[in-house]
N, CA, C and O atoms as CSV, one atom per row, in Angstrom:
chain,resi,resn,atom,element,x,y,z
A,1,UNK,N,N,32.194,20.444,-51.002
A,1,UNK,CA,C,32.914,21.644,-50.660
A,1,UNK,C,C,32.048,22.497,-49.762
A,1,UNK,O,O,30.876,22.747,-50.046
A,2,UNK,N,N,32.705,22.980,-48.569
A,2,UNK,CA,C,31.647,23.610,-47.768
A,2,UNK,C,C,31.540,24.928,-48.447
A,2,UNK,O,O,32.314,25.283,-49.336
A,3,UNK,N,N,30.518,25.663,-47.979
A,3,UNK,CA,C,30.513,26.699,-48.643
A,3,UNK,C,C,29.858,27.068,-49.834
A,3,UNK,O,O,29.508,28.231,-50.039
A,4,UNK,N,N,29.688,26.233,-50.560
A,4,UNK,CA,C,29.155,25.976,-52.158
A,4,UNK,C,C,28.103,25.499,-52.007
A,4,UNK,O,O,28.061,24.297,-51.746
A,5,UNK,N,N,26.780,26.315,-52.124
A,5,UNK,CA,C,25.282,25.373,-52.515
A,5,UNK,C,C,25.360,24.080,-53.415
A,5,UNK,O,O,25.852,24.016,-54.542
A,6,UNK,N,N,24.771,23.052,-52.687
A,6,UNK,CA,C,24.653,21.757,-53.520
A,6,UNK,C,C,25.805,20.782,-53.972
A,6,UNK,O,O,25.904,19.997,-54.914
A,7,UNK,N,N,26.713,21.170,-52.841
A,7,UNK,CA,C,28.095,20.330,-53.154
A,7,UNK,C,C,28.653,19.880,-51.612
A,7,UNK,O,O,29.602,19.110,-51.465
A,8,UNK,N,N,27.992,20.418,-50.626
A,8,UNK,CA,C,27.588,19.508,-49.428
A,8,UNK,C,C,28.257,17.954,-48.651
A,8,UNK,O,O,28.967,17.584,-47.716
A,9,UNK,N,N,27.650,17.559,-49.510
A,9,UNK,CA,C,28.073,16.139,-49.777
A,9,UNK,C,C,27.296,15.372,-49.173
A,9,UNK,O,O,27.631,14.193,-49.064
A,10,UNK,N,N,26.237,15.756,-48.700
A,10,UNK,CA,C,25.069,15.258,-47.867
A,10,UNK,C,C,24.904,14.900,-46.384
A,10,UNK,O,O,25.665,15.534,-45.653
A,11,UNK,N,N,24.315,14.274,-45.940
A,11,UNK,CA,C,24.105,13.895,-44.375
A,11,UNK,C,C,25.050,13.618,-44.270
A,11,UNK,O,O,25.530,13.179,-45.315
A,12,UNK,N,N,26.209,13.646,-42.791
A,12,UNK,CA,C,27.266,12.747,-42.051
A,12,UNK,C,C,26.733,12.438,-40.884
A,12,UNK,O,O,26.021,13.088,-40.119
A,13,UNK,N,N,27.187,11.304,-40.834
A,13,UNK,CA,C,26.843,10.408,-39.517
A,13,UNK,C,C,26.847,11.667,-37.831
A,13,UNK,O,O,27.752,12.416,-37.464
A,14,UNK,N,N,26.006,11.517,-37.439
A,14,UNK,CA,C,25.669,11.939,-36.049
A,14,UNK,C,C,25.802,14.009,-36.293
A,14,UNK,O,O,26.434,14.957,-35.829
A,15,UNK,N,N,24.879,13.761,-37.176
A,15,UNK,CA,C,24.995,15.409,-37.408
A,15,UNK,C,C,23.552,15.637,-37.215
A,15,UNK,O,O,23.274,16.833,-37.308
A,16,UNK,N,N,22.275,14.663,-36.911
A,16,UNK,CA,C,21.321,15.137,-36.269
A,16,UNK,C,C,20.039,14.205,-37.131
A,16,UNK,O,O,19.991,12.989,-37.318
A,17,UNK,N,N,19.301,15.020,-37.449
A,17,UNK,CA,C,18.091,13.449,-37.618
A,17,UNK,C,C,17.445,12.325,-36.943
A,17,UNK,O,O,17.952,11.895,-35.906
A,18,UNK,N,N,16.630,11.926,-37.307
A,18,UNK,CA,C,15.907,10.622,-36.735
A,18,UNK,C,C,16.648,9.811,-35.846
A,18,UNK,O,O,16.994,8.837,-36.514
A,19,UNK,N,N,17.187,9.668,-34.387
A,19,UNK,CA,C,17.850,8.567,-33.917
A,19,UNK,C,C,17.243,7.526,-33.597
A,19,UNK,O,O,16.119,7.738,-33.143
A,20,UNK,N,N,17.655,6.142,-33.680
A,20,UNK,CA,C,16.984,4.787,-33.723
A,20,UNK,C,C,16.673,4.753,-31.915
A,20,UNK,O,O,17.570,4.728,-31.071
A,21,UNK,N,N,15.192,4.762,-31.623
A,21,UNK,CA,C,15.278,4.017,-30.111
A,21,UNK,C,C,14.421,5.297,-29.975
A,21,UNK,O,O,13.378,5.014,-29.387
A,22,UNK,N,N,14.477,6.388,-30.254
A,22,UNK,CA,C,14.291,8.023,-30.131
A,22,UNK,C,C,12.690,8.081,-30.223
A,22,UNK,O,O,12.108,7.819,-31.275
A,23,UNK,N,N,12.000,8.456,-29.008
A,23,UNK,CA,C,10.450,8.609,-28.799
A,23,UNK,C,C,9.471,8.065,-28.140
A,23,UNK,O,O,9.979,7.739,-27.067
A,24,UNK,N,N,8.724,7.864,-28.135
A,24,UNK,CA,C,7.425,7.718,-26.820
A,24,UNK,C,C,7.174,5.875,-26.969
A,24,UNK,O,O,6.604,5.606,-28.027
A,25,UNK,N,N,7.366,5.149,-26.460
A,25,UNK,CA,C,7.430,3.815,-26.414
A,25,UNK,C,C,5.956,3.289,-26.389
A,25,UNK,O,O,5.125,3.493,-25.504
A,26,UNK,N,N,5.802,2.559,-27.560
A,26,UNK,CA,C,3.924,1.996,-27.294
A,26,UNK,C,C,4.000,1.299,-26.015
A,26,UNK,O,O,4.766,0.501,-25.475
A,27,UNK,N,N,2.908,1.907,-25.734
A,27,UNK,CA,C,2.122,1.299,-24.282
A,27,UNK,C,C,1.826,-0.441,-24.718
A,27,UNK,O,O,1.200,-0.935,-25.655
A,28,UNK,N,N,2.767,-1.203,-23.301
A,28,UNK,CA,C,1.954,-2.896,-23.594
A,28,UNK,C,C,0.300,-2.580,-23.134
A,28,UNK,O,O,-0.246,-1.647,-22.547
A,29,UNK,N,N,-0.191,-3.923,-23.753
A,29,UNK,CA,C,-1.618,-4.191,-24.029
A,29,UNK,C,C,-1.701,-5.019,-22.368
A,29,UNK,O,O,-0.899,-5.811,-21.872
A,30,UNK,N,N,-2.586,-4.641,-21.985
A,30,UNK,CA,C,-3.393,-5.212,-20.451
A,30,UNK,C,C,-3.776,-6.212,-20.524
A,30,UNK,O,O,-4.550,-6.544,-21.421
A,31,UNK,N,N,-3.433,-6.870,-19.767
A,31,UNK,CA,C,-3.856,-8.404,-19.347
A,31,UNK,C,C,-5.133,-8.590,-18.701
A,31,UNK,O,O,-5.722,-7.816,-17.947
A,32,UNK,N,N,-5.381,-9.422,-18.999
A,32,UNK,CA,C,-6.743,-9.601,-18.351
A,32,UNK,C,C,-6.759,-10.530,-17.046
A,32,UNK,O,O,-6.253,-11.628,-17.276
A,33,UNK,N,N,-7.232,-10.353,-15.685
A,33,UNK,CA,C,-6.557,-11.291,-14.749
A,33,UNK,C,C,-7.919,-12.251,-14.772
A,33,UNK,O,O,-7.799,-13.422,-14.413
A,34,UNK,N,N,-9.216,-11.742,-15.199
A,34,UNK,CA,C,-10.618,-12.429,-14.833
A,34,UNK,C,C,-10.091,-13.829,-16.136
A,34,UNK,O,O,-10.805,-14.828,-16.213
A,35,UNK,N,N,-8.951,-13.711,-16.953
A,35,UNK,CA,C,-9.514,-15.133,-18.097
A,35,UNK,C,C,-7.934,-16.142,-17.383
A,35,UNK,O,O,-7.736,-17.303,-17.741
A,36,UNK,N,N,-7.222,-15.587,-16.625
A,36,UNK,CA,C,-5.917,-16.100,-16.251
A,36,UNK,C,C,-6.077,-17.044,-15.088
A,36,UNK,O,O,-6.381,-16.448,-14.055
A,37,UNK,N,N,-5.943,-18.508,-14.949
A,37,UNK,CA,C,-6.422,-19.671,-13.421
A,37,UNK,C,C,-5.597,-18.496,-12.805
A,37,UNK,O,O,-5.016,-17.527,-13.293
A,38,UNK,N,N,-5.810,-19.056,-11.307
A,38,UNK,CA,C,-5.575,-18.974,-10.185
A,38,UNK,C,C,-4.833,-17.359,-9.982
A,38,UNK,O,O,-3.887,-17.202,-9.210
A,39,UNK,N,N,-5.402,-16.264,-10.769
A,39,UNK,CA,C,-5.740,-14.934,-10.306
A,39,UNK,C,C,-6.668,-14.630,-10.020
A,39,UNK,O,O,-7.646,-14.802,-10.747
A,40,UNK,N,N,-6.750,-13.947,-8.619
A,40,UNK,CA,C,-8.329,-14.062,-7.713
A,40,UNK,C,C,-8.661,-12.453,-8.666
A,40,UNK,O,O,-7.767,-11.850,-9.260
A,41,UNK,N,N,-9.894,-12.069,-8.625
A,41,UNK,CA,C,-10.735,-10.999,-9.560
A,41,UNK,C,C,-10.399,-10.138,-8.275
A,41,UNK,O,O,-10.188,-10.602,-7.154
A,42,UNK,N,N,-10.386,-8.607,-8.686
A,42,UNK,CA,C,-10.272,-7.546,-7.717
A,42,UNK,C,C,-11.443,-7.297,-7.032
A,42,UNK,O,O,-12.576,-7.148,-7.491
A,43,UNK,N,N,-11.025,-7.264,-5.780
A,43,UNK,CA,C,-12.298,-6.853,-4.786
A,43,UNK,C,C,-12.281,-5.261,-4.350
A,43,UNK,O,O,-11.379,-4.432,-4.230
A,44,UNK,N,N,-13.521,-5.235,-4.197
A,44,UNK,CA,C,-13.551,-3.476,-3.881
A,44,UNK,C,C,-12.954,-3.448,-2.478
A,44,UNK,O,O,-13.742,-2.562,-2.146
A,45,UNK,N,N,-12.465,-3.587,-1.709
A,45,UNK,CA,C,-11.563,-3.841,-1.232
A,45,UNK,C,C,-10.371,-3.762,-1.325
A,45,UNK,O,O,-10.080,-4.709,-2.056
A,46,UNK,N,N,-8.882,-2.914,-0.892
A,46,UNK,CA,C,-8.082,-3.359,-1.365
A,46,UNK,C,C,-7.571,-4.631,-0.152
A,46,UNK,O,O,-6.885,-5.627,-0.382
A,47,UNK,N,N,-8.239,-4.139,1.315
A,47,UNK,CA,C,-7.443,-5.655,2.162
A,47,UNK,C,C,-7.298,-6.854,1.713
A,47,UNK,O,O,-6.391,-7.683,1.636
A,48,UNK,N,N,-9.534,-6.680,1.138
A,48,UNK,CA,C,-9.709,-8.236,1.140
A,48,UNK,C,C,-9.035,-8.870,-0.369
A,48,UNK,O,O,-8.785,-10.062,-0.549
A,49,UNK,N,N,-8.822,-7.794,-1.352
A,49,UNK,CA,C,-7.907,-8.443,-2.683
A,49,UNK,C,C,-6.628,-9.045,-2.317
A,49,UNK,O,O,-6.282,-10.134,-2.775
A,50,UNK,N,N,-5.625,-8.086,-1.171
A,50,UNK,CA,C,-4.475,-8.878,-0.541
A,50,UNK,C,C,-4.912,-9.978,-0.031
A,50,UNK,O,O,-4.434,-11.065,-0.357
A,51,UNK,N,N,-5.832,-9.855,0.795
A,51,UNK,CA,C,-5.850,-11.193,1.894
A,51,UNK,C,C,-6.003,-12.505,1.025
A,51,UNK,O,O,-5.550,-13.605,1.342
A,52,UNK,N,N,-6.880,-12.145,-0.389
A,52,UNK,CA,C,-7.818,-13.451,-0.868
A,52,UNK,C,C,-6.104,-13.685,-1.961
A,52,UNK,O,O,-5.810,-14.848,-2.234
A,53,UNK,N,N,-5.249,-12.653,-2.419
A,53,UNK,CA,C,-3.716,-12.954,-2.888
A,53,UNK,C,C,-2.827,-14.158,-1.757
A,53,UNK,O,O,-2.752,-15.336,-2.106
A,54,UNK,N,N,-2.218,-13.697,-0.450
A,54,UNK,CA,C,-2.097,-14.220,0.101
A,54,UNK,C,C,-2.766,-15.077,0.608
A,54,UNK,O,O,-2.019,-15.424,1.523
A,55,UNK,N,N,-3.803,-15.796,0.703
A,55,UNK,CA,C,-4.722,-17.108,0.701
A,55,UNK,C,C,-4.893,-18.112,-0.116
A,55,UNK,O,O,-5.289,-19.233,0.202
A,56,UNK,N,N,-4.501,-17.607,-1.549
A,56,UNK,CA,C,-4.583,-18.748,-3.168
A,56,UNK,C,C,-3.217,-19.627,-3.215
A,56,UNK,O,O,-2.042,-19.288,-3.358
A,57,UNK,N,N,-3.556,-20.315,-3.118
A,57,UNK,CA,C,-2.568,-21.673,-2.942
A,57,UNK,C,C,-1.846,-21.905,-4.143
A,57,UNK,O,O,-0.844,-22.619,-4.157
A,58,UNK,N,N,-2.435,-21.177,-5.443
A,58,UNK,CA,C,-1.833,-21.428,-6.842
A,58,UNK,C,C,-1.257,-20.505,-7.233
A,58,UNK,O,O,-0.462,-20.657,-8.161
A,59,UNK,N,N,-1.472,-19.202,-6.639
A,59,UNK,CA,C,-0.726,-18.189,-6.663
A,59,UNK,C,C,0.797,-18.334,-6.260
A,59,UNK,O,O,1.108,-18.902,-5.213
A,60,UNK,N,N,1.698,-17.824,-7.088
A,60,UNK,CA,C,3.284,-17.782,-6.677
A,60,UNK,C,C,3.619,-17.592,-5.009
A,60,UNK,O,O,2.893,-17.159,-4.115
A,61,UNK,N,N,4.782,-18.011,-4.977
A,61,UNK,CA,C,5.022,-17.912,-3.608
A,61,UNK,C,C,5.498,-16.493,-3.036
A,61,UNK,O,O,5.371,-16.079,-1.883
A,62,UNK,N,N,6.035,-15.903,-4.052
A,62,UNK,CA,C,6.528,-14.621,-4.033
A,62,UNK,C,C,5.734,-13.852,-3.919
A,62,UNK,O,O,5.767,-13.093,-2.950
A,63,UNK,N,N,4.659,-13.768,-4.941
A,63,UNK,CA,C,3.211,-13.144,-4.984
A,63,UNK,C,C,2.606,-12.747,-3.718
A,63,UNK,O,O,2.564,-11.582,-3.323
A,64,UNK,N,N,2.066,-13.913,-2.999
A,64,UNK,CA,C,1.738,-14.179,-1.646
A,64,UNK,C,C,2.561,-14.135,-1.156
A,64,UNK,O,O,2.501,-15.359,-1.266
A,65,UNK,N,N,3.895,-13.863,-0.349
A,65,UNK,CA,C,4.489,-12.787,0.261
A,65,UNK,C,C,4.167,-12.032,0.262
A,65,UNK,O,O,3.581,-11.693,1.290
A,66,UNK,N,N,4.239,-11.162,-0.767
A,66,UNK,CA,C,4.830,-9.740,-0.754
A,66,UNK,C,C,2.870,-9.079,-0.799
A,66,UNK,O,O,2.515,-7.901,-0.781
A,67,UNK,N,N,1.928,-10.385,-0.860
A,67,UNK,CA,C,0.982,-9.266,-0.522
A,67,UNK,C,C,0.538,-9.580,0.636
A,67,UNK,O,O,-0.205,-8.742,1.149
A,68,UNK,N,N,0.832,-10.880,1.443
A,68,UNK,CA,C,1.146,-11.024,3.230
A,68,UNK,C,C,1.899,-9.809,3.386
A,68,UNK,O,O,1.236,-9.284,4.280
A,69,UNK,N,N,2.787,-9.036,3.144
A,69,UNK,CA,C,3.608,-8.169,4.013
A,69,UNK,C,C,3.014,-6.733,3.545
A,69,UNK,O,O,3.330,-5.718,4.166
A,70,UNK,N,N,2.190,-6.688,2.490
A,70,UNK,CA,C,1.555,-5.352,2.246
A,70,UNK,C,C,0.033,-5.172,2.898
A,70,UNK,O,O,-0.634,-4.153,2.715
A,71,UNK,N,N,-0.417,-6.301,3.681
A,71,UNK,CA,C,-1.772,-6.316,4.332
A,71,UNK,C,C,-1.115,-5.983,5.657
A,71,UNK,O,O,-1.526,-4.988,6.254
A,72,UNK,N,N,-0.200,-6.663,6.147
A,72,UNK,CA,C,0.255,-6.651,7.471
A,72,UNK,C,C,-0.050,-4.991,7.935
A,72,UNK,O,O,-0.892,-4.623,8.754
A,73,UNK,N,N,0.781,-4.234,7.249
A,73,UNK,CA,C,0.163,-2.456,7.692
A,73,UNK,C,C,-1.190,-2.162,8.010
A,73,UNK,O,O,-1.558,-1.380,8.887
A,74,UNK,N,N,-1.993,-2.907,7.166
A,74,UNK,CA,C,-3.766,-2.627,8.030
A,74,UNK,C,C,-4.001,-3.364,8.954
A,74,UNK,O,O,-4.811,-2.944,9.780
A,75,UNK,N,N,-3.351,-4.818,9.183
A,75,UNK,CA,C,-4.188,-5.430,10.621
A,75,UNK,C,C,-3.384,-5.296,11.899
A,75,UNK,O,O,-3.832,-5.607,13.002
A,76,UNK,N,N,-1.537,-4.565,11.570
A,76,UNK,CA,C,-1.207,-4.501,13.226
A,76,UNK,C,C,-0.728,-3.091,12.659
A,76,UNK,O,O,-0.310,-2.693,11.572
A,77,UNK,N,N,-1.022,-2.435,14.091
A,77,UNK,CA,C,-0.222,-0.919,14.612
A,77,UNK,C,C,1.788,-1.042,14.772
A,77,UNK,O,O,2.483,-1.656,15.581
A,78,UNK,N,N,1.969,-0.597,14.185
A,78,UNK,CA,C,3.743,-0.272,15.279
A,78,UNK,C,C,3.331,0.027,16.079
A,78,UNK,O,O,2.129,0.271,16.189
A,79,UNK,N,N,4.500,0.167,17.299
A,79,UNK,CA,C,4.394,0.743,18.466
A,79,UNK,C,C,4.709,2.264,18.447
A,79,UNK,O,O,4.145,2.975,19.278
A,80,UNK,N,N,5.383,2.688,17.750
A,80,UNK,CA,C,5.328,4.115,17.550
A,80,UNK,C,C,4.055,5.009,16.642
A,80,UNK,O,O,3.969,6.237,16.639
A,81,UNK,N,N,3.039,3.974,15.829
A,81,UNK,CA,C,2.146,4.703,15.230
A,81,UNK,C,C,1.082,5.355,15.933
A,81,UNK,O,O,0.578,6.381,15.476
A,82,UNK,N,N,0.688,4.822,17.044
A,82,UNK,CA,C,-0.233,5.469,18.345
A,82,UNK,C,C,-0.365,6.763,18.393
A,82,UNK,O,O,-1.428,7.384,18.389
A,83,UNK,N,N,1.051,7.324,18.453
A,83,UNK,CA,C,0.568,8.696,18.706
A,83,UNK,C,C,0.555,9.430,20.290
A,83,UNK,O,O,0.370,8.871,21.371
A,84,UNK,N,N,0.782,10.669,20.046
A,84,UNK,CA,C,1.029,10.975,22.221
A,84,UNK,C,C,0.110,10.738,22.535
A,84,UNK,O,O,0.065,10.011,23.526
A,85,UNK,N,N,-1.033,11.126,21.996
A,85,UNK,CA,C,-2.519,11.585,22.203
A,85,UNK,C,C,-3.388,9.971,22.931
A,85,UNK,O,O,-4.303,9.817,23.740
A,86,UNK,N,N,-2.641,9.151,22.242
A,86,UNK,CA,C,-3.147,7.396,22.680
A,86,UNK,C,C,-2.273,6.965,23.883
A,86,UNK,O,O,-2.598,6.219,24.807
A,87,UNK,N,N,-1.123,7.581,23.677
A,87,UNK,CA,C,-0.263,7.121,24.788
A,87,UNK,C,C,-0.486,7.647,25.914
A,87,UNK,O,O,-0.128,6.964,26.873
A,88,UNK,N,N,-1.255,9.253,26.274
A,88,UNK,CA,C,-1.635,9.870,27.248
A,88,UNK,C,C,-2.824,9.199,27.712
A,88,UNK,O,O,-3.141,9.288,28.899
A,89,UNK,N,N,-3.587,8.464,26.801
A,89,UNK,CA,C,-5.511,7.851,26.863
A,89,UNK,C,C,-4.176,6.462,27.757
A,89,UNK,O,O,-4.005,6.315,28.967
A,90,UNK,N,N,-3.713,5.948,26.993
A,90,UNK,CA,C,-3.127,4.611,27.579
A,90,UNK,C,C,-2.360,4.929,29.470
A,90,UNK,O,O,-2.663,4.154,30.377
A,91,UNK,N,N,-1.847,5.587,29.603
A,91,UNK,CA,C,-1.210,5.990,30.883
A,91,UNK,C,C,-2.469,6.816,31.626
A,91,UNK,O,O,-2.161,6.939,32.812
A,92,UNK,N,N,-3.345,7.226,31.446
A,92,UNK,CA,C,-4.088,7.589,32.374
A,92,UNK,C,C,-5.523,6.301,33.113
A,92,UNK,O,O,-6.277,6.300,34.085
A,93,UNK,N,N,-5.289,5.562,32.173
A,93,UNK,CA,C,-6.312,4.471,31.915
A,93,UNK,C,C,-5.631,3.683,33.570
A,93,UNK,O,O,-6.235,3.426,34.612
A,94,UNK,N,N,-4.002,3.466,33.152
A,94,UNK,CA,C,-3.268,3.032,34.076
A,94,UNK,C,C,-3.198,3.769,35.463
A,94,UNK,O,O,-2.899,3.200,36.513
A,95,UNK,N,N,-3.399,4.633,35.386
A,95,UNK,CA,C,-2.964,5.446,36.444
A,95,UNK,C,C,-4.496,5.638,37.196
A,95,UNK,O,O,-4.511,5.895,38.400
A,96,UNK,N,N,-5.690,5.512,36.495
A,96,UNK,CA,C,-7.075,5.117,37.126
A,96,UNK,C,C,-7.564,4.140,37.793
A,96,UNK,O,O,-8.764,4.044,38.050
A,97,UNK,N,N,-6.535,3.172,38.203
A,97,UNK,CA,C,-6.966,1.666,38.121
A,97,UNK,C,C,-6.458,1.776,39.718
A,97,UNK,O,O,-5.908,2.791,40.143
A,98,UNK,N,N,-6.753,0.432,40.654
A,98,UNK,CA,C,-6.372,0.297,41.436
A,98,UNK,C,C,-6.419,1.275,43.089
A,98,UNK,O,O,-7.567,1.623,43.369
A,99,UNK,N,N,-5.728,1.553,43.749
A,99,UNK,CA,C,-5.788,2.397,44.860
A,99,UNK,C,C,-6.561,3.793,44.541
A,99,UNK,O,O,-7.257,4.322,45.408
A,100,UNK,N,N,-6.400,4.363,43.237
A,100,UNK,CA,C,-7.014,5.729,43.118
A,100,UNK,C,C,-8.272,5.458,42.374
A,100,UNK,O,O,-9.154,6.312,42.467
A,101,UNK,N,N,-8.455,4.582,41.772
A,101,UNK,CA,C,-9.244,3.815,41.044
A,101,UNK,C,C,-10.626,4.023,41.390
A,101,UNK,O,O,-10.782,3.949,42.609
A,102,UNK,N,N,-11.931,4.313,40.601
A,102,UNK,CA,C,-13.075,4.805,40.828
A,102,UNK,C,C,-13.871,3.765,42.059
A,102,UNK,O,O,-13.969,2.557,41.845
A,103,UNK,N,N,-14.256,4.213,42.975
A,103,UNK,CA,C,-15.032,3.358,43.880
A,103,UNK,C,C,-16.421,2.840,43.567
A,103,UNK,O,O,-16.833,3.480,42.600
A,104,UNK,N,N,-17.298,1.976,43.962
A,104,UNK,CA,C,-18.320,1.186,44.412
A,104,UNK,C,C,-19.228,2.359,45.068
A,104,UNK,O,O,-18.905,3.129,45.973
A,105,UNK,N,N,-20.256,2.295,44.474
A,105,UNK,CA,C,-21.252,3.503,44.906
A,105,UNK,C,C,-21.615,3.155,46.131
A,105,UNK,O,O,-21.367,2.040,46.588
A,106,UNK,N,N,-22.321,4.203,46.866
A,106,UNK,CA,C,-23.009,3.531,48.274
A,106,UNK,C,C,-24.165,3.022,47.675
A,106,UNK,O,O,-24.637,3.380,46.596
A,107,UNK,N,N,-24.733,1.890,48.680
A,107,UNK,CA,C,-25.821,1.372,48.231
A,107,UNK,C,C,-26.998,2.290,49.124
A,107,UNK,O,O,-26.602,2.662,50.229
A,108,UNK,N,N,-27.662,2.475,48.940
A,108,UNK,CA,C,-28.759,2.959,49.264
A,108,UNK,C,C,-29.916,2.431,50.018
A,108,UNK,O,O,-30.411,1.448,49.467
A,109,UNK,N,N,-30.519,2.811,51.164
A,109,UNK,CA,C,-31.075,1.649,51.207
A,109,UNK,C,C,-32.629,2.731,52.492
A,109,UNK,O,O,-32.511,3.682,53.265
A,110,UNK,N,N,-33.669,2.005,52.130
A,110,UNK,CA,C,-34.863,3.091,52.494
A,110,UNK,C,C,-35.201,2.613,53.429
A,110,UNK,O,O,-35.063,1.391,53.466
A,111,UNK,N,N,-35.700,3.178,54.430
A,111,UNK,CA,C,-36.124,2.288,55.794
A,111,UNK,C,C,-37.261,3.433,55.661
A,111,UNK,O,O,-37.059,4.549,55.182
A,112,UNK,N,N,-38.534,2.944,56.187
A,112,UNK,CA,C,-39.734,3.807,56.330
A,112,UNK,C,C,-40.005,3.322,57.352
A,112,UNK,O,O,-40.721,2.342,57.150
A,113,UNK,N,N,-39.705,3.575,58.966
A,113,UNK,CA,C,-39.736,3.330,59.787
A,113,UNK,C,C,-40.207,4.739,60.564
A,113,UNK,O,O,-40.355,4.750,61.787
């Protein structure tokens, strides 16, 4: 009976309490890659850890992809990453060359006559 101390009738479903699933999820336990074949050990490096990933032949194929395509950003430029500042060094470089292009010193030459 509501209303009446101690006649309640106790908990009903979804009226609050402990829910199942409800709270901070244990952390998984770390693997170790130094006791696992054909995981190369981390290099201080992060290139050369990709490069020596993408290089292990026992390593997944997927693996080596995807760390071939995450090295690729350190060994080539886009063409838009340059910058004006390179593109102005690049067009003047061009524009030095040839007809306006720095000349051949005079040679010099001593006669003590």
């Amino acid at each position: 009976m509501a209303g009446v101390k101690g006649k309640s009738g106790g908990p009903r479903p979804n009226s609050g309490g402990k829910r199942a699933g409800a709270g901070r999820k244990p952390k998984a336990k770390a693997t170790e890659s130094a006791n696992q074949p054909g995981v190369p050990a981390p290099a201080e490096n992060p290139l050369a850890f990709l490069l020596s990933v993408q290089n292990n032949m026992q390593a997944p194929l997927k693996d080596r992809i995807r760390a071939s395509v995450a090295a690729a950003q350190y060994l080539h430029l886009k063409k838009g990453d340059g910058g004006i500042k390179d593109d102005r060094k690049d067009a003047a470089k061009k524009a030095g060359g040839g007809k306006f292009g720095p000349r051949k010193a005079p040679t010099l030459v001593v006669s003590n006559r």
